[in-house]
C-alpha distance (Angstrom), angle and dihedral (degrees) to the residues before:
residue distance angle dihedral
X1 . . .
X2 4.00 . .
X3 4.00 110.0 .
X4 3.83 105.4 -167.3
X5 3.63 109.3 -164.3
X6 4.00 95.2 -20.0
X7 3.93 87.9 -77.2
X8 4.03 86.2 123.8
X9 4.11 93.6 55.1
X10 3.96 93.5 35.6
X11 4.04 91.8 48.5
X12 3.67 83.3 52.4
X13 3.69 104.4 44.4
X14 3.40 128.7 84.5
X15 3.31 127.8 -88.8
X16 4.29 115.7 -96.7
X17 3.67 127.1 -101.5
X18 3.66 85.9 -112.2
X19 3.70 95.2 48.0
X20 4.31 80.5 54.7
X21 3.67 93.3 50.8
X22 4.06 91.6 49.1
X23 3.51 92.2 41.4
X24 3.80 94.7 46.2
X25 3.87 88.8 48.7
X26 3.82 100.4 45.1
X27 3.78 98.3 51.4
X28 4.33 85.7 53.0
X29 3.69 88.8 52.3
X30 3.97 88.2 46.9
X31 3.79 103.4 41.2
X32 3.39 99.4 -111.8
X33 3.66 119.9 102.1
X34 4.17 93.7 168.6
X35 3.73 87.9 73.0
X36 4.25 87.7 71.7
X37 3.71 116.1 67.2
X38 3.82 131.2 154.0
X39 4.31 100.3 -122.3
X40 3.42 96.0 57.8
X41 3.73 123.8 140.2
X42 3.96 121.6 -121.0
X43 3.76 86.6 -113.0
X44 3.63 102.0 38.9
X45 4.68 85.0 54.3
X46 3.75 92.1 48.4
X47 3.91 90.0 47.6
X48 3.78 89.2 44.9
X49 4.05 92.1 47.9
X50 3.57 89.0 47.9
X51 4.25 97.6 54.7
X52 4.04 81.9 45.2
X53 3.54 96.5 54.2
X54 3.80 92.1 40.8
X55 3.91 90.9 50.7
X56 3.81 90.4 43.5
X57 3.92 92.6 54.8
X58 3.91 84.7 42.7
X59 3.99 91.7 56.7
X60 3.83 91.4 41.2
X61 4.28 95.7 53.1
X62 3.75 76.7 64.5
């Protein structure tokens, strides 16, 4: 297996205990606790922190 750069063992790590806490905390503040769960991937948390935090900001312009 080729890793380039570590993307291959980071897209298939879990995601951080950080990552958890954001995640955990940003769904609350959006209403919508199904977007934490514990078995997510490092890639799948960051791409669910960043559709929180861009729905957040959206909600807040308001």
């Amino acid at each position: 297996m080729v890793k380039y750069g570590g993307v291959r063992e980071r897209a298939s790590a879990q995601m951080t205990r950080a990552q958890a806490l954001q995640l955990k905390g940003l769904a609350e503040e959006a209403y919508q606790p199904k977007q934490y769960a514990r078995d997510l991937s490092f890639d799948e948390a960051e791409r669910r922190i960043h559709a929180l935090e861009a729905e957040i900001a959206l909600a807040d312009s308001f």
